[in-house]
C-alpha positions, 0 to 999 in steps of 0.5 A: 504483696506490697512491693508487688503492686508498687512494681506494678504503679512504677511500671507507668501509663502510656497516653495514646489518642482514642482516635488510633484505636478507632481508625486503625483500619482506616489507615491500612494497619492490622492488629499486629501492626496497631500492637507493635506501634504501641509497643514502640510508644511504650519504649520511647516514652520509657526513655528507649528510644530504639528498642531492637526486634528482640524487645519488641517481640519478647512482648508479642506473639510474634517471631525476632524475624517476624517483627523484623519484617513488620518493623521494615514494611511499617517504614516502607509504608510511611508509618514510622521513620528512622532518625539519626541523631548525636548527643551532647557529647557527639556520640551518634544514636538512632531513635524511631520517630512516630511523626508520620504515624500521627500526621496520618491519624490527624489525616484521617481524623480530619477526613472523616470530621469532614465527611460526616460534617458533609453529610449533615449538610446535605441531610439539612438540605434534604429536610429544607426541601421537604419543609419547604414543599410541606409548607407549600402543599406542592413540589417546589418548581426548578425556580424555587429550587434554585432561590433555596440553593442561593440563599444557602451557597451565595448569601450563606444563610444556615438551613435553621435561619431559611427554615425559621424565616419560613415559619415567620412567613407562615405566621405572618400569612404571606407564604412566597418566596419573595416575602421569605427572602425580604425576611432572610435579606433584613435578618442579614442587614441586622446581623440576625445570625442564630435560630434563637435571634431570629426568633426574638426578632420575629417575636417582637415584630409580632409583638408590635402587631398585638399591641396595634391590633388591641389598641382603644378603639378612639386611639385605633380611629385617630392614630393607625398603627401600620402592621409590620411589612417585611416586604414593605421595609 
């Protein structure tokens, strides 16, 4: 029993990305494909870096021919490749090379990241808008529009910070757009990058406003505090 489960810990792991088994499809293998590839990876990290049909198929359910077929198309298609190298001792041997195969997967990964990194954007976008004309109580006019996409695309501020100086216009009781884009140009001169800088800046701000508002009356009579004024900076 011993000697049994020691056969089966020297047998090994093989590392595989996750990602190969979630995008398989996407590049176009099927499962007899996916399990020949990884049957190929087993050799190589085995040290057999050219296992034949016969290896391979031993280990699946599929025909020598068949494998042989399958091994052929896989090359064809870009997937895998046969290098011809020489040992120290210049003997010659060839090895199966899973380069390509990897690039491909680093292809597809990168694609979909980028897919679904463009369609969290327009999802932002979209909920932008929609803030924008709840706020407003009316459909933003093709202007507005076009103010709301110039502060994303040309001065490149994130939808969160667009939305958060919405807010400090909402809370400030100035709700125009040329008041929101003060906002956004001051936050930009100041290096006001995040949601959470954002918000302590305008805390403060309104912090100031508090303190002028309760000031004692004789020092309120002698000394005016002036509110703070985005559009006035």
């Amino acid at each position: 029993m011993k000697s049994s489960l020691l056969s089966w810990v020297e047998e090994g792991n093989i590392s595989i990305p996750a990602a190969l088994l979630t995008h398989y499809k996407k590049m176009n293998l099927n499962e007899f494909e996916l399990v020949l590839l990884l049957n190929i990876i087993t050799f190589v990290e085995k040290g057999n870096e050219f296992p034949t049909p016969v290896e391979l198929s031993s280990r699946m359910t599929i025909s020598e021919t068949e494998c042989t077929n399958m091994l052929r198309k896989l090359i064809q298609r870009g997937y895998i490749i046969i290098m011809e190298e020489h040992s120290s001792e210049g003997i010659r041997f060839e090895k199966y090379s899973l380069r390509p195969l990897w690039e491909k997967l680093i292809d597809h990964f990168l694609t979909d990241q980028k897919s679904g990194q463009a369609l969290s954007k327009q999802s932002e976008e979209t909920d932008l808008y929609t803030c924008f004309e709840k706020e407003f109580g009316r459909p933003l006019s093709p202007f507005e529009c076009e103010t709301l996409g110039m502060w994303m695309d040309d001065d490149m501020h994130e939808p969160i910070i667009i939305k958060a100086a919405l807010r400090e216009s909402v809370m400030s009781g100035k709700l125009n757009f040329r008041y929101i884009d003060r906002i956004l140009f001051e936050w930009k001169k100041n290096g006001i990058k995040t949601i959470e800088q954002a918000r302590n800046q305008g805390k403060k701000f309104r912090q100031k406003q508090q303190q002028g508002r309760t000031a004692p009356e004789e020092f309120q009579q002698t000394v005016p505090v002036p509110l703070y004024n985005w559009l006035e900076q």
